[in-house]
N, C-alpha and C positions, 0 to 999 in steps of 0.2 A: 501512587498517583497514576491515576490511566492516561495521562499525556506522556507520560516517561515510557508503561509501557507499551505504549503503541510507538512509540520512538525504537525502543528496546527490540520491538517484533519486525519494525520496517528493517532496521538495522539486520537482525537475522534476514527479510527476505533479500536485502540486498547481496549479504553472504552467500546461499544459496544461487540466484540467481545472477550470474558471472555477465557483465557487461557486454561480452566478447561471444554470450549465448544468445541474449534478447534479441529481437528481432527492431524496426524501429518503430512500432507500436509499441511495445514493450516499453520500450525506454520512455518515450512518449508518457506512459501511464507511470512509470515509476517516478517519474520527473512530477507529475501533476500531484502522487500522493507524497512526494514529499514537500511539495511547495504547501498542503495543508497542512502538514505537521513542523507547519514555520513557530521561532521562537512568541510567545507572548508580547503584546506590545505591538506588534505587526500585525497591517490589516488583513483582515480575513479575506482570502480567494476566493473569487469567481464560480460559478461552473465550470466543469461539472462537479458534483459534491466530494467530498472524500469516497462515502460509501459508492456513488456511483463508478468510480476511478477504481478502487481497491475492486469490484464485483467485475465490470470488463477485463482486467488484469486476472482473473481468475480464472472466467471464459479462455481467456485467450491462451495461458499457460496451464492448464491442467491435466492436459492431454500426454505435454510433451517435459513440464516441468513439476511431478505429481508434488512432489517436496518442498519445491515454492507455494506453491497453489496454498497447499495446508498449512502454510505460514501466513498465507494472504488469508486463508479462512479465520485464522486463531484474529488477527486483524478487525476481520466483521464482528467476532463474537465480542472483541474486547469494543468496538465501538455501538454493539446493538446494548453490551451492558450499561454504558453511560448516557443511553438514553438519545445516539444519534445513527 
């Protein structure tokens, strides 16, 4: 199911990306993709979109977090594959 693994991939970046690293952008944006990968049944979030949340988060840590980043990208791929 691609809800589980995009759950599964956020799970890894949050692994990767240690709380005590981000910056408060960072957190910022990890807080926002995980409040759209809320359980079913709960209203869908706001802006900014998932893809838009998950794409800044990748700008912003790729430089300094290459390992996250390419967890954030696997992320995109797994949500360009279901069509959002």
């Amino acid at each position: 199911m691609p809800k589980q693994e995009l759950k599964s991939l956020f799970q890894r970046l949050r692994d990767h990306l240690p709380e005590g690293e981000a910056s408060a952008q960072q957190k910022m944006l990890m807080d926002q993709i995980a409040y759209h990968l809320h359980d079913e049944g709960s209203p869908d979030p706001v802006d900014p979109s998932l893809r838009s949340s998950v794409e800044a988060l990748i700008g912003d840590i790729e430089t300094d977090h290459p390992k996250s980043a390419a967890i954030a990208k696997n992320i995109l791929e797994t949500l360009a594959s279901i069509g959002i």
